[in-house]
N, C-alpha and C positions, 0 to 999 in steps of 0.2 A: 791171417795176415802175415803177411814177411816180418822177420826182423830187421831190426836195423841195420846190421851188417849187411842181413842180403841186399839194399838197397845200395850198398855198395859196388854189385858183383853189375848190374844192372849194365852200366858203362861197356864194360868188359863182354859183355856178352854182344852187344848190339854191335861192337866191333866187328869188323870182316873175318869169317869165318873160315874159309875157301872162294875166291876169287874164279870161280867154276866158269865165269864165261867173261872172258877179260879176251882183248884185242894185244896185239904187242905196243899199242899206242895207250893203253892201260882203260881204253875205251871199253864199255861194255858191246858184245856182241850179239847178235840173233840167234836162238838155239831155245830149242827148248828143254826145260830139267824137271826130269820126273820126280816128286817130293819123294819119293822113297829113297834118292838117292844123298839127299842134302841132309848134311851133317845137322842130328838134333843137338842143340846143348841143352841137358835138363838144368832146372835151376829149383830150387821151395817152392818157388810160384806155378813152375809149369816146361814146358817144354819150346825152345825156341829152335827157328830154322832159318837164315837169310838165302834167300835164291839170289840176289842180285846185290852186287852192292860197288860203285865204283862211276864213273861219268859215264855219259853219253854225246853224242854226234852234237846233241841237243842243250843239258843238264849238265851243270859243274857235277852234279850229286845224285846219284840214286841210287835208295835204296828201297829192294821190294823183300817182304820174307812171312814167318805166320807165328802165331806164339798159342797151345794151346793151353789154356789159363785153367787151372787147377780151380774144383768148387772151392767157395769163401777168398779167394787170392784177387788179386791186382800186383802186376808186376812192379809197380812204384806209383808215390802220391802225385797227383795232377802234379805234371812238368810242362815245360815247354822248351823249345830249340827253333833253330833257325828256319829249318824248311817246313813244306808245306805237307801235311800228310791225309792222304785218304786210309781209314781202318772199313772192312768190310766184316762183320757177323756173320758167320757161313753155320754155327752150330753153336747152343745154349744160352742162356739168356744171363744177364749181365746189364751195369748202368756206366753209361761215357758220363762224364763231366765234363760240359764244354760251355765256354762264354757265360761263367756263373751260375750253371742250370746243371743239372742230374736228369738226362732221359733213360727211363728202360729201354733195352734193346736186346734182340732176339735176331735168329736164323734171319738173313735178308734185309738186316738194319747197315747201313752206312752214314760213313762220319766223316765228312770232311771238316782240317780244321786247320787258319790260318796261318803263318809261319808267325812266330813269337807270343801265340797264344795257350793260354794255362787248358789242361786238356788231360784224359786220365779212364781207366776202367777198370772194371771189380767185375768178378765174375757172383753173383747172386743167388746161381741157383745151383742145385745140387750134382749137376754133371761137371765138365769140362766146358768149357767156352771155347771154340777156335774162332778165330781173327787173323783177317791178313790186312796187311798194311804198305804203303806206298808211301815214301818220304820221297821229296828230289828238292834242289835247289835250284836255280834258273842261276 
């Protein structure tokens, strides 16, 4: 488990990283980014990447990126914020906490979860857990 400081660092990370496909209208653009290229921040918990992070045509906000979650970690305790977020389970198994409820979830599990609701993940088992995730704000 993180210390309590690291739940500090938490903020800081999810912040924009590189602005890799920004418009000069500060819009996000169409491109595609090879994850090898996108800046990791490692953190105690795991390693983070944001691909996208900025408006769109569409969205006041979006943000797309992947964290992979160190065995025994969870990046911070059930939080919640404004937008609305899909997480996708691509590799190792791990438990979301959403809507008062703890589901196991594995390779091919997704979570979508309302905008201002409590929501959260632990990685379980003895690998890495990777997850990618989609925040946006309408």
């Amino acid at each position: 488990m993180p210390k309590r400081r690291d739940l500090f660092q938490v903020p800081a990370l999810l912040a924009p990283m590189a602005l890799m496909a920004a418009k000069k209208d500060g819009e996000l653009s169409n491109v595609v980014i090879d994850a090898a290229k996108v800046r990791t921040q490692k953190a105690p918990f795991g390693e983070l990447k944001i691909f996208f992070d900025g408006p769109t045509e569409q969205l006041k906000a979006m943000t797309a990126g992947s964290l992979l979650l160190y065995a025994g970690q969870t990046p911070h305790p059930p939080h919640r914020h404004p937008e609305e977020e899909f997480m996708v389970v691509t590799e190792g198994a791990g438990e979301i906490f959403i809507d008062g409820k703890t589901v196991k979830v594995s390779a091919g599990s997704m979570m979508y979860c309302a905008a201002n609701k409590p929501h959260g993940i632990v990685n379980t088992g003895k690998k890495p857990l990777l997850f990618y995730f989609y925040k946006w704000k309408a």
